[in-house]
ZAMARGU-4260 file (C-alpha; in steps of 0.2 Angstrom, whole numbers, plus 5000, padded with zeros to 4 digits):
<rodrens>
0) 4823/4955/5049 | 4816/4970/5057 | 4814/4961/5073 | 4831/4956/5075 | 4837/4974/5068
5) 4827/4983/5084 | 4833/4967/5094 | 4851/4970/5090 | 4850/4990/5092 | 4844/4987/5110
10) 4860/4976/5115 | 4871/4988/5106 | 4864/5005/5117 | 4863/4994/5131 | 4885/4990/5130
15) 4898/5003/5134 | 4910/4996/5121 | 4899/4999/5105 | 4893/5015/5113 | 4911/5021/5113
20) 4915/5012/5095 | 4899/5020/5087 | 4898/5037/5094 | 4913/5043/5103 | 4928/5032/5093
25) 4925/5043/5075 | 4924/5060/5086 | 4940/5058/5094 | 4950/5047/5083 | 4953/5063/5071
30) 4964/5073/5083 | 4973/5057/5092 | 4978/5051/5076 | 4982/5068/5068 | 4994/5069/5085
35) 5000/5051/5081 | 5004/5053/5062 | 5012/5072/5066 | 5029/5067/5067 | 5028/5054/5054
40) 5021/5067/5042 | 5033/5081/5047 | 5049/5067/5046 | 5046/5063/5029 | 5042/5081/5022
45) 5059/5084/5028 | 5069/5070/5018 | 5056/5077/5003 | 5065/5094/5006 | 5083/5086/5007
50) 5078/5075/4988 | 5085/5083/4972 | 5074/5096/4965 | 5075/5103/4946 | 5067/5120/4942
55) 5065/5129/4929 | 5069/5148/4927 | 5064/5163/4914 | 5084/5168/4906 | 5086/5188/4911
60) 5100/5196/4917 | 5091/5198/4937 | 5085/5180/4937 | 5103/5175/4933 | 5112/5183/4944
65) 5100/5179/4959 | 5101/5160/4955 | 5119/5159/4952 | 5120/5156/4970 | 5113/5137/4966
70) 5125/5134/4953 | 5136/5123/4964 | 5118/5116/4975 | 5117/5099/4982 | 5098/5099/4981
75) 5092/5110/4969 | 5097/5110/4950 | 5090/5128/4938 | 5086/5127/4921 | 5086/5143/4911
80) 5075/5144/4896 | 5069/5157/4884 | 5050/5155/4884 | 5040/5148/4900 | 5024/5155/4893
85) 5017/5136/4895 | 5019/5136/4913 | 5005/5121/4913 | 5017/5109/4903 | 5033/5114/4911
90) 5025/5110/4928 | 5024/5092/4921 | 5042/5090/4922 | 5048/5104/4934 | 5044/5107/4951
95) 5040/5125/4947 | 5043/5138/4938 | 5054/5153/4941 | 5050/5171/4934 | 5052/5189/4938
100) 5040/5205/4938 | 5047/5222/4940 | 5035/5232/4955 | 5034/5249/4948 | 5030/5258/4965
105) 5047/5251/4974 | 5057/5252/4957 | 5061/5233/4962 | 5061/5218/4954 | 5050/5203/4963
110) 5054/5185/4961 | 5039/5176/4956 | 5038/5155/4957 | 5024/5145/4949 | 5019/5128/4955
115) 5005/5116/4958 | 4997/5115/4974 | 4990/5097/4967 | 5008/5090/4967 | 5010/5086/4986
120) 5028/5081/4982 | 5034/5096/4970 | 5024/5108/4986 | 5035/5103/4997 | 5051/5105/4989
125) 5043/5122/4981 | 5044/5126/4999 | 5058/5123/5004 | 5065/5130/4990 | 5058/5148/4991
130) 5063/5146/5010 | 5081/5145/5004 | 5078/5159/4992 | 5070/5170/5004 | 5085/5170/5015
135) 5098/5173/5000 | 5088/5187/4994 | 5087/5193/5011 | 5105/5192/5014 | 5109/5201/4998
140) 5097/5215/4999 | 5103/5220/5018 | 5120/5219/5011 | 5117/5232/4995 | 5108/5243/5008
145) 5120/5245/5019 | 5132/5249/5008 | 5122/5265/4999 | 5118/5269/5020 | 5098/5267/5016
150) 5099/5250/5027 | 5082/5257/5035 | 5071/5257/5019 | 5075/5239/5018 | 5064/5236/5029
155) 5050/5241/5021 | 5056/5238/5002 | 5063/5220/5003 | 5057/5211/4989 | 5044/5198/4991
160) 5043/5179/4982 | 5025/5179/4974 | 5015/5162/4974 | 5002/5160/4962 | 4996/5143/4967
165) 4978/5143/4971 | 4976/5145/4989 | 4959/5136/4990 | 4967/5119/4983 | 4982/5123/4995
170) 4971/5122/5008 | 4961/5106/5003 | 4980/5096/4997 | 4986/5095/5015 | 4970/5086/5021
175) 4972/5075/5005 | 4981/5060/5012 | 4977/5062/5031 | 4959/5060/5028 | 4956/5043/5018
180) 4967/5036/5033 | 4956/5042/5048 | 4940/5037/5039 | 4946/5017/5034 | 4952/5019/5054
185) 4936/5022/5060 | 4927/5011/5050 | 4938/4995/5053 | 4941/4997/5071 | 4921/5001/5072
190) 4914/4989/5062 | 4923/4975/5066 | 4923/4978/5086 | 4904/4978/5081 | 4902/4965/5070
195) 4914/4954/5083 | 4901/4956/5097 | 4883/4955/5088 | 4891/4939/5078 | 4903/4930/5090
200) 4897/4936/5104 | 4879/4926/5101 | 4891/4912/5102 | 4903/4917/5116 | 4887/4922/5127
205) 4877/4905/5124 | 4863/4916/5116 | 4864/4912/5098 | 4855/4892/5099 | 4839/4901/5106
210) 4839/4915/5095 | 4840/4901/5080 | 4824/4893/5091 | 4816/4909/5090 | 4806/4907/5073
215) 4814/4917/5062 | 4821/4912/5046 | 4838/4912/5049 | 4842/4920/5034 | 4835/4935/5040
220) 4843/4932/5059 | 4861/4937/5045 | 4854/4947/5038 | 4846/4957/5051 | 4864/4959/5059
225) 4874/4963/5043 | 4861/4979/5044 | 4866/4985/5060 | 4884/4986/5057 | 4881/4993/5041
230) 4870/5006/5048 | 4884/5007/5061 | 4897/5010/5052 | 4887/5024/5043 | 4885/5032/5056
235) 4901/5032/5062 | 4906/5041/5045 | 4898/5054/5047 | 4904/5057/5062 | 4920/5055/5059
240) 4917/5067/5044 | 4908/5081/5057 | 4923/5079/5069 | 4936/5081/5054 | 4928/5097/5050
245) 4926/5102/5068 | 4944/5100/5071 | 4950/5109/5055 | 4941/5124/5061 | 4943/5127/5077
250) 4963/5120/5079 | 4976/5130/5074 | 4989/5116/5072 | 4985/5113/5053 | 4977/5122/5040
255) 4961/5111/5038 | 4951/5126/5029 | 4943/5113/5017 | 4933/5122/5002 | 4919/5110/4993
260) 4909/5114/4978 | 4892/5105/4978 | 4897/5093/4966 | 4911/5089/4978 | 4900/5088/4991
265) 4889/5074/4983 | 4903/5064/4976 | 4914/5064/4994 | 4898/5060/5004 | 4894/5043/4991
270) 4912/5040/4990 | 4913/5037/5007 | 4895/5029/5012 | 4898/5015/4998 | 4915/5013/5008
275) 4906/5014/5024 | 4896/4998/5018 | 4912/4988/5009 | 4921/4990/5026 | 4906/4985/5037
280) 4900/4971/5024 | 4919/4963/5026 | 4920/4964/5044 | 4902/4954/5045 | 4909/4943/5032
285) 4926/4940/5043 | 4917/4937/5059 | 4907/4924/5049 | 4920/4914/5046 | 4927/4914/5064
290) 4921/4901/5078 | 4924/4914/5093 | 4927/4932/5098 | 4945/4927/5104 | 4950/4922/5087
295) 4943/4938/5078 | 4954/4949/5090 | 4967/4939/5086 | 4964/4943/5067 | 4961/4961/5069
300) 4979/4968/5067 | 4984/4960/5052 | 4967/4964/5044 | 4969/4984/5051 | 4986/4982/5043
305) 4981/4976/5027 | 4968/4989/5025 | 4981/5004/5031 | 4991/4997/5017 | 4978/4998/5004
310) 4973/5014/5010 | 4990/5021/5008 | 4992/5017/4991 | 4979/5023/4987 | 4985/5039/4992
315) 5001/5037/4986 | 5010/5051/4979 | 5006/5051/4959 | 4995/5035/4958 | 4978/5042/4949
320) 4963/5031/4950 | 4958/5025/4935 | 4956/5011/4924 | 4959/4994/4934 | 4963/5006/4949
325) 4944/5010/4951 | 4940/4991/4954 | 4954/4988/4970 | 4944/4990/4982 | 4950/5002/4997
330) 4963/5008/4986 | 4950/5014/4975 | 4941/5023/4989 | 4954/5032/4998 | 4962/5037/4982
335) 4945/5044/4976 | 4943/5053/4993 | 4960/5062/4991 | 4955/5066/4971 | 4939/5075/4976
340) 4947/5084/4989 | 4960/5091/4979 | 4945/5091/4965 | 4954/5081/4953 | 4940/5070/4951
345) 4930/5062/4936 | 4911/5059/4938 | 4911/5041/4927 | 4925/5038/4940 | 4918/5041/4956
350) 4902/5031/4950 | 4913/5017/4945 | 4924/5016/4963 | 4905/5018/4972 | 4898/5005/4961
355) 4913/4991/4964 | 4913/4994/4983 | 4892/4992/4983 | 4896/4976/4971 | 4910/4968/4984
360) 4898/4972/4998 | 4885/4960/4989 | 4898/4947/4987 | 4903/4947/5004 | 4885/4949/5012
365) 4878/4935/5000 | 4895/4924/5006 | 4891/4927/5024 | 4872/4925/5023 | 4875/4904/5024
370) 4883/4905/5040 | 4869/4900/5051 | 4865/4887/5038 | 4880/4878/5042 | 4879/4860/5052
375) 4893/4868/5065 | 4887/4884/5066 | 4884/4881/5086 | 4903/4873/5089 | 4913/4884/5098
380) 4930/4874/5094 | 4942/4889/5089 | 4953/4887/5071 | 4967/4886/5081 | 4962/4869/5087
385) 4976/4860/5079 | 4973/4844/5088 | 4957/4841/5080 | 4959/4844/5062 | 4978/4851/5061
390) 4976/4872/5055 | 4960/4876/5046 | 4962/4890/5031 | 4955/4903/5041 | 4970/4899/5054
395) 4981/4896/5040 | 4978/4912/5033 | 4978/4921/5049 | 4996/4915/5055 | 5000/4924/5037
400) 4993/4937/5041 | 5004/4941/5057 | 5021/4934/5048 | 5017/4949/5037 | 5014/4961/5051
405) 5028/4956/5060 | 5039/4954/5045 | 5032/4974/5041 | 5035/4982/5058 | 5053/4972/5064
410) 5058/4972/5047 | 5054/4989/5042 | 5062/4996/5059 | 5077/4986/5057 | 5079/4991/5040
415) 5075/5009/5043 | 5093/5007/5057 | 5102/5000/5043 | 5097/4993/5026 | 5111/4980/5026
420) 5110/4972/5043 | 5091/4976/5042 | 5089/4963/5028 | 5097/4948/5034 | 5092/4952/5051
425) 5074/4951/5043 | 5076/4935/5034 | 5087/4925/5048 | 5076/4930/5065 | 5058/4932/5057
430) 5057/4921/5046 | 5068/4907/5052 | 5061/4909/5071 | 5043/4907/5059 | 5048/4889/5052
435) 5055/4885/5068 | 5039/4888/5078 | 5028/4882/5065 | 5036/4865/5065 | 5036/4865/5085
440) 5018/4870/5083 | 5011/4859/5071 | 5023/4843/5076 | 5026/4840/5059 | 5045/4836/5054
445) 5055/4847/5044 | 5059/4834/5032 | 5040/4834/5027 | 5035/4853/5033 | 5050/4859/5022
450) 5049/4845/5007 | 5066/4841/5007 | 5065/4828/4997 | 5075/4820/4982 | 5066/4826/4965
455) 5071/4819/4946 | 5089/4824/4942 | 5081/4826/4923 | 5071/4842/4930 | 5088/4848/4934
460) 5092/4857/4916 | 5074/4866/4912 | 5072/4872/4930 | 5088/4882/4928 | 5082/4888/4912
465) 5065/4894/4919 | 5077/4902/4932 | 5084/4916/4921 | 5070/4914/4908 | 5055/4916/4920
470) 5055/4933/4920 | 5053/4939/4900 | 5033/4931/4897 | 5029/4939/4917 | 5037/4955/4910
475) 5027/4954/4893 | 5011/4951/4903 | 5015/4965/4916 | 5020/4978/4901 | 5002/4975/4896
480) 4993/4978/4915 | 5003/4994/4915 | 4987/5001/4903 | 4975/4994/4918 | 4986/4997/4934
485) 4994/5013/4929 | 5013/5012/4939 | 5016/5028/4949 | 5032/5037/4941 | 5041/5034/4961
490) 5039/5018/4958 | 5045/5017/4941 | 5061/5025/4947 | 5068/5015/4962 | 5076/5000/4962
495) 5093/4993/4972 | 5103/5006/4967 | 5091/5021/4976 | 5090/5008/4993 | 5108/5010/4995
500) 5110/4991/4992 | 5118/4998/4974 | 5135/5004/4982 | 5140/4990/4994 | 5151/4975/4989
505) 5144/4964/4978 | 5147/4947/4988 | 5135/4957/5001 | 5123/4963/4989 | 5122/4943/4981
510) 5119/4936/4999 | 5105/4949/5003 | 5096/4948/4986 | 5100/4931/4979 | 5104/4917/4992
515) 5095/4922/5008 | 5076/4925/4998 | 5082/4907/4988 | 5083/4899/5008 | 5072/4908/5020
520) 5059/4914/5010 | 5055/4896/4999 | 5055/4886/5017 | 5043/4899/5023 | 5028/4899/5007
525) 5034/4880/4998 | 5039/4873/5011 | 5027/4879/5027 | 5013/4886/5017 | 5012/4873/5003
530) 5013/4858/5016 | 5000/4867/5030 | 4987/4870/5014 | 4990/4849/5011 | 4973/4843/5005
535) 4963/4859/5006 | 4962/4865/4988 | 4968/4856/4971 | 4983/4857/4966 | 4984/4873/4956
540) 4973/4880/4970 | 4988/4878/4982 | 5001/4885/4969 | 4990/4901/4967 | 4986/4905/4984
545) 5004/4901/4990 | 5011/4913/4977 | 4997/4927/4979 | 5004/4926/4997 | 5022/4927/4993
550) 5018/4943/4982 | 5010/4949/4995 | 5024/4948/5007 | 5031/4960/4997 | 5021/4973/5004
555) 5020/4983/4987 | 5004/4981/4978 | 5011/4990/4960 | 5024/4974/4959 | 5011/4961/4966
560) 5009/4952/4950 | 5026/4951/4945 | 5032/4942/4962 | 5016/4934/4963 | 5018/4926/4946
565) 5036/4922/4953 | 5027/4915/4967 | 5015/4904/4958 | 5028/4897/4946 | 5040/4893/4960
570) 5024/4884/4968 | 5022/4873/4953 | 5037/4869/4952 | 5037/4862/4972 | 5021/4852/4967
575) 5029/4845/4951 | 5043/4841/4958 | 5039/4835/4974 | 5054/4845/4983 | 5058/4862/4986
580) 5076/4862/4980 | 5070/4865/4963 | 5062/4881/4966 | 5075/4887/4979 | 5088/4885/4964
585) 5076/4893/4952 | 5073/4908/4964 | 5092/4911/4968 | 5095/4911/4948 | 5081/4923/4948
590) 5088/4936/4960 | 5104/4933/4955 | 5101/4937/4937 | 5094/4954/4944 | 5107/4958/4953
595) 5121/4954/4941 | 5112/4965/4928 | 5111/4980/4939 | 5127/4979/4942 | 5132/4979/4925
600) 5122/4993/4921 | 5128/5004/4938 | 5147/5000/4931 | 5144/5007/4912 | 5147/4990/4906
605) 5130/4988/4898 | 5118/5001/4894 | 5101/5001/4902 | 5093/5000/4884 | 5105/4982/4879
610) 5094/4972/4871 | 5093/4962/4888 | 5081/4973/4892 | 5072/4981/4877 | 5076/4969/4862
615) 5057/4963/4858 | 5065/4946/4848 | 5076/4943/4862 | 5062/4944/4875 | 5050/4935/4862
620) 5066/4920/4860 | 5067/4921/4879 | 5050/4918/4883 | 5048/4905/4869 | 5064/4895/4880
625) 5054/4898/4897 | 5036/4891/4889 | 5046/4875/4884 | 5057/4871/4899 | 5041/4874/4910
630) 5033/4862/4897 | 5047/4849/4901 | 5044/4851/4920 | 5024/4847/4920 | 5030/4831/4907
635) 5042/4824/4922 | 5031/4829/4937 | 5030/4820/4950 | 5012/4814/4959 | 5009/4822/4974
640) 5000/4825/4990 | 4991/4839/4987 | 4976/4836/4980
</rodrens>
């Protein structure tokens, strides 16, 4: 192992490319990206500043008349109370807390607003809130002083707002999110450059069959090049982690003036080595599975996308890492970065992220140590090769891959124009174009790729049931993961009505929601997806996969087990039944259901707490009725091909 360890750091000084992925990558990439993500980060504060905003005010004659000006406000609404002495709980439900504190030396009373500075959300509207005030108090000051001819002494007397958030964790929040995101940056782009050319390249460059002559046991060759790029992608973290604090001291663009106790020290510095190894563990594991260097940079934007996603979650306003949090790997370590930063940490809960990332990194170094062992370990014939075996799971899973990047970057950017016309837009182009080429591609009919075949009329009556009954034993199930996956309270508050989707005509709002997911997305993951996974895992392997996948197409990991139960279900019910019209009817009852409801609810005609939604006997009943019809399905299934 030491051999091929001194043998591997030789080729890596001896190329440009790792040179500049080790050593230069993680000392520039902080201010490139800090440029890139300026304007994104700026955009969004602003439509935070625009979002309604409630406060909280101490009742007294002064603060009265002051805030009057707000009565009428678009934006911010005032409560008056008679005790704000418990600031700490009212901060809970406010975004501050307004008071007033009478300066003896300029016989003036002073505006005083208390928030927290570990709120990034509640900050910003703060913010801009005292913004706002600061003008009207401005405005009103000049005015009384001119009119008593002292218009000069305003000058020197105008009243100040006071805040009393602590300065030092003001100063460590607006590094909070930025900072997870450059480090899982580095480290993927790094590694995997690395892990691509020491694995891969072997293979590319004809070097590998004398270096497996060479005498050494292969499991050390592995092993031996999983400790370079884990040593390398160290490296680069603490790089990356000196070029942060460089940057933060010597720009003045943002106030990077980070303040660490020594505990926070210690925790931040394992946090991020034990994610230093996950990330360079996977990228070896990924290279492993991949037959050339071509084929891993094909597969390195959806995996760069997959980890920013996990990364911003983690660091998503109001998700707290604990619980079944500290076990998602990623998300648990860009979310215990931002925590220690803003030092809201737990010790048991740093130990416990830094111990699962360590325990994944075993799993996927123990999975990658048998690749040398394999009988093909020499062929160069790329996953893509269609012709000789039709898609292997590593091409299958890659071709999702980039459905979902494409689907997140088209789609998002189309439904940012315009959410409507975003939608079907998304559904028609991407993922019809999507089944178009995968037919062309694979030569496979659409009769077969789509599984439009005829299917037992008697499963007709329990998969309509299943369609409006589905929902009650996944909604039981996920009322219970809330305890381990804590829901962020954003999350908890949007649905249709927030995207806009709420207020257009309700023939629109059932095509968007109902009919176009029951068409476009079924052909895409039981039509597509089932029949390219044909033969390569058992039957309930193919029905679990396939529906993990069409959760995660819904790019929203705190609702993943809910559509990916869906999913799941809807893939059993393809299997079963042999056709995918069954499951496109049971998805179109589905969303249908949804969107019916809301709609009764957004009209007043049924109240959000109807026993549709909260009666525990009408759920129980309804889940009973689900449990039974899917009971009739798997009694009338139909043999199929998968196997």
């Amino acid at each position: 192992m030491k051999k091929i360890l001194k043998y591997e750091l030789k080729q890596l000084l001896r190329d440009k490319k790792t040179i500049f992925f080790v050593f230069i990558l993680p000392v520039v990439i902080f201010p490139v990206l800090n440029g890139l993500l300026s304007k994104a980060i700026t955009s969004r504060v602003d439509e935070i500043s625009e979002e309604r905003t409630e406060l909280v005010s101490e009742k007294n004659q002064f603060l009265e008349e002051i805030l009057k000006n707000f009565e009428n406000d678009s934006i911010f609404t005032i409560t008056f109370s008679e005790n704000i002495e418990n600031k700490d709980s009212l901060l809970k439900k406010y975004a501050a807390v307004i008071s007033s504190k009478f300066d003896d030396s300029l016989k003036l009373n002073t505006v005083v607003l208390t928030y927290s500075a570990n709120r990034d959300k509640e900050s910003i509207q703060t913010g801009s809130f005292i913004s706002r005030l600061k003008k009207l108090r401005r405005s009103l000051s000049e005015e009384r002083y001119r009119e008593i001819g002292i218009e000069e002494y305003y000058k020197e007397s105008v009243p100040q707002i006071k805040n009393t958030a602590d300065e030092r964790k003001m100063a460590n929040s607006s590094s909070a999110n930025l900072l997870p995101v450059t480090i899982v940056m580095v480290l993927l782009i790094g590694t995997f450059m690395i892990s691509n050319y020491i694995i891969l390249g072997e293979k590319d460059n004809n070097t590998l069959e004398s270096l497996l002559s060479s005498g050494i046991r292969r499991q050390q060759i592995i092993y031996g090049k999983m400790s370079m790029v884990i040593i390398s992608g160290v490296v680069m973290s603490v790089l990356e982690l000196v070029s942060f604090f460089l940057y933060g001291k010597y720009t003045a663009a943002v106030n990077f003036n980070i303040s660490f106790s020594a505990a926070q020290t210690s925790v931040f510095i394992l946090t991020v080595i034990s994610l230093s190894i996950l990330i360079s563990s996977v990228s070896v594991f990924i290279s492993c599975r991949l037959r050339s260097s071509t084929t891993g940079q094909l597969i390195f934007m959806p995996v760069m996308i997959a980890y920013l996603v996990l990364t911003l979650f983690g660091t998503f306003e109001g998700v707290e890492i604990k619980r079944g949090m500290l076990l998602l790997p990623v998300i648990n370590s860009s979310g215990m970065i931002k925590a220690v930063i803003k030092d809201q940490f737990v010790n048991w809960e740093v130990f416990v992220a830094a111990a699962s990332n360590i325990v994944y990194s075993v799993i996927a170094v123990r999975s990658s140590s048998g690749y040398l062992n394999g009988e093909d370990v020499l062929n160069k014939n790329s996953d893509m090769d269609i012709a000789r075996s039709g898609l292997s799971k590593g091409a299958v899973f890659t071709v999702y891959a980039l459905l979902v990047v494409f689907y997140m970057m088209i789609g998002g950017y189309l439904q940012g124009n315009d959410i409507v016309s975003g939608l079907i837009l998304s559904q028609v182009l991407i993922l019809g174009i999507f089944v178009v080429l995968m037919v062309k591609t694979t030569r496979i009919p659409y009769t077969k790729m789509l599984k439009l075949n005829k299917f037992d009329p008697k499963m007709i009556v329990p998969v309509l049931i299943l369609g409006i009954t589905a929902r009650y034993p996944i909604a039981l199930i996920s009322e219970k993961l809330l305890y381990v996956f804590p829901v962020p309270k954003i999350m908890n508050d949007s649905n249709i009505l927030s995207t806009g989707l709420g207020d257009i005509n309700f023939a629109f709002t059932f095509l968007i929601i109902a009919v176009l997911p029951a068409l476009f997305e079924e052909a895409v993951f039981r039509g597509v997806f089932l029949t390219l996974f044909d033969k390569k895992y058992s039957l309930a392997g193919t029905a679990v996969i396939t529906g993990l996948m069409f959760g995660g197409m819904h790019l929203n990991v705190f609702t993943i087990f809910e559509t990916g139960a869906l999913g799941i279900l809807f893939g059993f019910i393809t299997l079963y039944s042999g056709s995918i019209f069954p499951a496109a009817a049971m998805h179109f009852l589905n969303n249908a259901y949804s969107v019916i409801m809301i709609k009764l609810v957004s009209n007043g005609i049924i109240a959000e707490d109807h026993m549709i939604f909260a009666d525990d006997y009408f759920i129980w009943g309804m889940t009973l009725v689900a449990a039974l019809s899917f009971a009739a399905v798997v009694h009338l299934r139909k043999k199929v091909s998968v196997s």
